[in-house]
N, C-alpha and C positions, 0 to 999 in steps of 0.2 A: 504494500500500500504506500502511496506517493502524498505527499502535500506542499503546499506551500508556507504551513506556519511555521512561525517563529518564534522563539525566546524573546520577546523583548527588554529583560533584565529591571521587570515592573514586578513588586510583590506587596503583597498585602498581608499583614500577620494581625487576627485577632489581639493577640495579647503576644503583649513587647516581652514579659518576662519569661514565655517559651523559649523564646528565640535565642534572648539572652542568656541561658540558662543552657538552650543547646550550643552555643557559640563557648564558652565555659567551658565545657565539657569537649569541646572539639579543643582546645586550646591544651585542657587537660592531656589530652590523648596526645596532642604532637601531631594531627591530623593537618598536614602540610601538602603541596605537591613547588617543590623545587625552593624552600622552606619559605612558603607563600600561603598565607590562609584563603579558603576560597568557599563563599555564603554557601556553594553548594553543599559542602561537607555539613554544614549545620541544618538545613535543610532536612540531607536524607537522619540527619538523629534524631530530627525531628518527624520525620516518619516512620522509622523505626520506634517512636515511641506511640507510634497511633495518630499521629496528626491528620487527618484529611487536607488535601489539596486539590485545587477545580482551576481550570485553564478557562479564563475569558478570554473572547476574541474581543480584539479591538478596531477603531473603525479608523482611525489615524493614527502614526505612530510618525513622532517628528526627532531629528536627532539633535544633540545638544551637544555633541563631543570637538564639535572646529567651531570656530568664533562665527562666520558666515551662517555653518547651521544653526546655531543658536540665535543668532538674529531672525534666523528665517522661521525657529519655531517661535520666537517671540510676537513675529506679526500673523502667525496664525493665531497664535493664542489670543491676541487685541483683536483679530477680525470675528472670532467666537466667544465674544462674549465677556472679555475680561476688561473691555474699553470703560474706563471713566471720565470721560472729556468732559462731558456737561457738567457733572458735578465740580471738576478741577478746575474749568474756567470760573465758573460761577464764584468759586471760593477765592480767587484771583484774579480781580480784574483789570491788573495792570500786564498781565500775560498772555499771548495770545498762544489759543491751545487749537492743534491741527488733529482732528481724530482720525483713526483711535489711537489712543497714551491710555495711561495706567499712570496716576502719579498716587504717591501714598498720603494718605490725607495731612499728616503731620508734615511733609517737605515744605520746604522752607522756596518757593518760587520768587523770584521778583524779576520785573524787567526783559521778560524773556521770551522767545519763540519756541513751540516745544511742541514736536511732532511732525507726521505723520509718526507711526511707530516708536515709541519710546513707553521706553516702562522706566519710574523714578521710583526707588525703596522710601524702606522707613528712614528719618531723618536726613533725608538730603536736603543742601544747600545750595541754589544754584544763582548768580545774580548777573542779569546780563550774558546769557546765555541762550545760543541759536544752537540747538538737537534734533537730528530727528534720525530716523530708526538707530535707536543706541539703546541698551539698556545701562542704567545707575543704578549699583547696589545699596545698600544703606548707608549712611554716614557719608556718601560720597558729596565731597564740596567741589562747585567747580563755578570760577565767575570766568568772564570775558574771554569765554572760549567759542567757539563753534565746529561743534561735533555731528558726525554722519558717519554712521557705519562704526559705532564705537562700544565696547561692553568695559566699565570700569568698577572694578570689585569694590567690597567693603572699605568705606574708611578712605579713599583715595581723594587727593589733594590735587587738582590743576589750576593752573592760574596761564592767560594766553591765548594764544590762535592757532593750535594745534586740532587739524581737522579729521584723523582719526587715528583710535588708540583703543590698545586692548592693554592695559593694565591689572594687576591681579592686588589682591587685599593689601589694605592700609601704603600704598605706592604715593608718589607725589611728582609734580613735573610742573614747571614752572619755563614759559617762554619770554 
Protein backbone atom coordinates (compact mmCIF):
# COMPACT_ATOMS: atom_id res chain seq x y z
CA UNK A 1 0.00 0.00 0.00
CA UNK A 2 1.36 3.55 -1.22
CA UNK A 3 0.54 7.02 0.17
CA UNK A 4 1.30 10.38 0.04
CA UNK A 5 1.22 11.40 3.94
CA UNK A 6 3.51 12.67 5.80
CA UNK A 7 5.00 13.39 9.23
CA UNK A 8 4.77 16.75 9.67
CA UNK A 9 6.71 16.97 13.06
CA UNK A 10 3.16 18.50 14.74
CA UNK A 11 2.08 16.66 18.16
CA UNK A 12 -0.29 17.17 20.41
CA UNK A 13 0.14 15.60 24.11
CA UNK A 14 -2.84 15.52 26.59
CA UNK A 15 -0.88 15.87 29.47
CA UNK A 16 2.61 17.51 29.54
CA UNK A 17 3.63 15.40 32.51
CA UNK A 18 3.45 11.91 30.40
CA UNK A 19 5.64 13.03 28.19
CA UNK A 20 7.97 14.54 30.44
CA UNK A 21 8.07 11.62 32.50
CA UNK A 22 8.67 9.56 29.22
CA UNK A 23 11.54 11.96 28.16
CA UNK A 24 13.12 11.11 31.92
CA UNK A 25 13.00 7.94 31.56
CA UNK A 26 14.56 7.91 27.88
CA UNK A 27 17.38 10.12 29.31
CA UNK A 28 17.51 7.49 32.02
CA UNK A 29 18.11 4.68 29.75
CA UNK A 30 20.91 6.52 27.58
CA UNK A 31 18.21 6.13 24.66
CA UNK A 32 20.45 8.07 22.11
CA UNK A 33 21.18 7.56 18.23
CA UNK A 34 24.72 9.12 17.55
CA UNK A 35 24.49 10.51 21.37
CA UNK A 36 21.51 12.77 20.20
CA UNK A 37 18.05 12.40 21.97
CA UNK A 38 15.23 12.05 19.57
CA UNK A 39 11.19 12.97 20.61
CA UNK A 40 10.77 9.64 18.95
CA UNK A 41 12.39 7.48 21.51
CA UNK A 42 9.84 9.17 24.09
CA UNK A 43 7.19 8.74 22.04
CA UNK A 44 7.40 4.99 21.55
CA UNK A 45 7.78 4.66 25.90
CA UNK A 46 5.06 6.22 25.69
CA UNK A 47 3.26 3.63 23.82
CA UNK A 48 4.78 1.09 25.35
CA UNK A 49 3.13 2.28 28.25
CA UNK A 50 -0.55 2.22 26.69
CA UNK A 51 -0.66 5.65 25.25
CA UNK A 52 -3.14 5.96 22.28
CA UNK A 53 -2.14 7.93 19.28
CA UNK A 54 -4.44 9.16 16.16
CA UNK A 55 -2.98 10.77 12.94
CA UNK A 56 -4.93 13.82 11.73
CA UNK A 57 -4.79 14.81 8.31
CA UNK A 58 -4.10 18.38 7.73
CA UNK A 59 -5.29 20.69 5.13
CA UNK A 60 -2.20 23.05 4.98
CA UNK A 61 1.18 22.49 6.00
CA UNK A 62 3.54 25.74 5.74
CA UNK A 63 7.22 25.51 6.41
CA UNK A 64 9.05 27.71 8.97
CA UNK A 65 12.74 26.40 8.66
CA UNK A 66 14.43 29.27 5.94
CA UNK A 67 13.73 32.80 6.66
CA UNK A 68 11.69 33.30 3.03
CA UNK A 69 9.52 30.27 4.38
CA UNK A 70 8.71 31.60 7.37
CA UNK A 71 7.72 34.98 5.99
CA UNK A 72 5.77 33.15 3.41
CA UNK A 73 3.98 31.14 6.25
CA UNK A 74 3.44 34.21 8.07
CA UNK A 75 1.34 35.99 5.26
CA UNK A 76 -0.67 32.84 5.03
CA UNK A 77 -1.37 32.92 8.55
CA UNK A 78 -2.48 37.03 8.31
CA UNK A 79 -4.45 36.11 5.10
CA UNK A 80 -6.46 33.37 7.43
CA UNK A 81 -7.49 34.96 9.98
CA UNK A 82 -4.86 36.09 12.30
CA UNK A 83 -5.14 39.97 10.71
CA UNK A 84 -5.78 42.73 13.32
CA UNK A 85 -5.50 45.85 11.36
CA UNK A 86 -8.79 47.46 12.30
CA UNK A 87 -8.32 47.09 15.78
CA UNK A 88 -4.34 48.38 15.60
CA UNK A 89 -5.04 51.24 13.47
CA UNK A 90 -7.82 52.27 15.59
CA UNK A 91 -5.69 52.17 18.71
CA UNK A 92 -3.01 54.21 16.79
CA UNK A 93 -3.93 56.99 14.83
CA UNK A 94 -0.98 58.44 14.05
CA UNK A 95 0.01 55.10 12.14
CA UNK A 96 -0.89 54.13 9.17
CA UNK A 97 -1.77 50.28 9.18
CA UNK A 98 -1.78 48.35 5.42
CA UNK A 99 -3.68 44.94 6.20
CA UNK A 100 -3.34 42.23 7.03
CA UNK A 101 -0.56 42.95 10.23
CA UNK A 102 -0.94 41.38 13.41
CA UNK A 103 0.46 43.96 15.87
CA UNK A 104 0.27 42.95 19.67
CA UNK A 105 -1.92 45.14 21.50
CA UNK A 106 0.67 46.26 24.02
CA UNK A 107 3.41 47.46 21.20
CA UNK A 108 4.51 50.58 21.40
CA UNK A 109 3.79 52.15 17.43
CA UNK A 110 4.25 55.65 16.66
CA UNK A 111 4.94 57.55 13.54
CA UNK A 112 4.92 54.76 11.21
CA UNK A 113 3.85 52.73 8.08
CA UNK A 114 3.27 49.15 9.00
CA UNK A 115 2.21 46.47 6.49
CA UNK A 116 1.18 44.70 4.15
CA UNK A 117 2.23 41.41 6.04
CA UNK A 118 3.95 42.14 9.21
CA UNK A 119 3.36 40.59 12.50
CA UNK A 120 4.66 42.97 15.68
CA UNK A 121 5.01 40.67 19.23
CA UNK A 122 4.44 41.54 22.67
CA UNK A 123 6.32 44.75 23.61
CA UNK A 124 7.76 46.02 20.74
CA UNK A 125 8.90 49.49 20.19
CA UNK A 126 8.87 50.97 16.88
CA UNK A 127 9.09 55.00 16.04
CA UNK A 128 9.28 56.01 12.79
CA UNK A 129 9.24 53.09 11.10
CA UNK A 130 8.29 51.88 7.33
CA UNK A 131 7.72 47.47 7.48
CA UNK A 132 6.20 45.42 5.72
CA UNK A 133 6.14 41.64 5.33
CA UNK A 134 8.77 41.26 8.34
CA UNK A 135 7.81 39.72 11.28
CA UNK A 136 9.19 41.45 15.02
CA UNK A 137 9.52 39.22 17.97
CA UNK A 138 8.83 40.65 21.39
CA UNK A 139 10.86 43.37 22.92
CA UNK A 140 12.02 44.10 19.58
CA UNK A 141 12.80 48.03 19.30
CA UNK A 142 13.45 49.44 16.18
CA UNK A 143 13.18 53.46 15.01
CA UNK A 144 14.10 55.09 11.67
CA UNK A 145 14.49 52.17 9.85
CA UNK A 146 12.76 50.74 6.85
CA UNK A 147 12.35 47.11 6.65
CA UNK A 148 10.96 44.53 3.88
CA UNK A 149 11.59 41.03 3.98
CA UNK A 150 12.91 41.10 7.52
CA UNK A 151 12.38 38.55 10.76
CA UNK A 152 14.07 40.16 13.85
CA UNK A 153 14.18 37.91 17.10
CA UNK A 154 13.47 38.72 20.62
CA UNK A 155 14.84 41.68 22.23
CA UNK A 156 16.61 43.05 19.01
CA UNK A 157 17.85 46.62 18.89
CA UNK A 158 18.01 48.62 15.27
CA UNK A 159 18.58 52.15 14.85
CA UNK A 160 18.96 53.27 10.66
CA UNK A 161 18.10 52.49 7.07
CA UNK A 162 18.83 49.19 6.95
CA UNK A 163 16.34 47.44 4.46
CA UNK A 164 16.47 43.99 5.21
CA UNK A 165 17.63 41.71 8.14
CA UNK A 166 17.31 38.52 9.74
CA UNK A 167 18.77 38.89 13.05
CA UNK A 168 18.21 36.23 15.87
CA UNK A 169 17.48 37.10 19.86
CA UNK A 170 18.59 40.02 21.81
CA UNK A 171 21.05 41.25 18.50
CA UNK A 172 21.51 45.18 17.87
CA UNK A 173 22.62 47.05 14.70
CA UNK A 174 22.97 50.45 14.58
CA UNK A 175 23.45 52.42 10.84
Amino acid sequence: MSNNLVVVGFYYFRRAEDLMDAIAEQMELNLTLKDEFFLADAVNILLKRGAKMRTQEVEVWMDAGMPDALLETNRYLLEHGNDNSAQAALARPDVAVIAPVFIAPDAKVTSSVIGPYVSIGEGCCLNQVVVKNSILEEGAQIEHMILDGSHLGRDVQVHGQVTRLSLGDQSSAMS
